[in-house]
N, C-alpha and C positions, 0 to 999 in steps of 0.2 A: 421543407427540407433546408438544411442549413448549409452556406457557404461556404464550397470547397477553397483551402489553403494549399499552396505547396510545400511540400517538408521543407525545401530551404527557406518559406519565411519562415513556419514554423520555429526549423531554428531559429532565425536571427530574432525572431521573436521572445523565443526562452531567451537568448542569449543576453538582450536588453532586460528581460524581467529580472535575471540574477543581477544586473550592474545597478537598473536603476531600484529596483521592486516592481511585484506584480501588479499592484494598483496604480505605478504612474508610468507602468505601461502599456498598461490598458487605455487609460485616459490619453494616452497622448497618439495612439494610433487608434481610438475609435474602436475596442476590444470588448467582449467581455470579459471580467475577470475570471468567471465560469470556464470559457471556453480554454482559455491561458492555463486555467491550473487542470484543465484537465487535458491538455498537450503534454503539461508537465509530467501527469502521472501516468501517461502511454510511454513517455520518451522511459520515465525511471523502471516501469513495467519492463521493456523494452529491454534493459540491460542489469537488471534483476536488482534494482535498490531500494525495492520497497519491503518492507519487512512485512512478514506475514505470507506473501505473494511469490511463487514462484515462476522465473520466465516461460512462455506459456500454459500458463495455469489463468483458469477464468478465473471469477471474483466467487462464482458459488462451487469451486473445485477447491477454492483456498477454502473455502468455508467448511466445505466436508472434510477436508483433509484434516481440519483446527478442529475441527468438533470431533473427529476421532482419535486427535491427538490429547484434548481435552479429558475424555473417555477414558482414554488409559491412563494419563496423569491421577484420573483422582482415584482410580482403580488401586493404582502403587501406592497413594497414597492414605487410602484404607487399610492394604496391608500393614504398611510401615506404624501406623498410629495401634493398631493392633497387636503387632509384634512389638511395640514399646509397652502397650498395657503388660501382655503378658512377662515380658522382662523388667516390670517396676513389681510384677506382683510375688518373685520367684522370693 
């Protein structure tokens, strides 16, 4: 099991990866860069700045929501292509 952090290094952690970048913040406190970018994408999780992802929404609830979103997109868009044949053919 892996090493608990506390949210305030946490921060201060992000907070140096934005100044210095992720990779020479990692390196210079002994990080992974794995674990750094994925603090990063809890914090943005967190306060809904990830596209695609909504704040409490898991990763396979965005999935079902996009693949139903999906679904009806190309659905409207069979219609549309449709109703243009028949309006090119008038």
């Amino acid at each position: 099991m892996g090493q608990k952090y506390s949210a305030e290094y946490k921060a201060d952690v992000l907070k140096l990866a934005d100044e210095i970048g992720v990779r020479a913040a990692c390196e210079h406190l002994g990080l992974s860069t794995k674990t750094v970018y994925n603090w990063r994408r809890e914090e943005r999780l967190k306060h809904g700045e990830l596209r695609g992802v909504q704040p409490g929404e898991t990763a396979e609830q965005a999935v079902e929501r996009l693949l139903r979103e999906n679904k009806e997109l190309h659905e409207a868009n069979y219609i549309l292509r449709k109703a243009l044949g028949f309006m090119a053919g008038r």
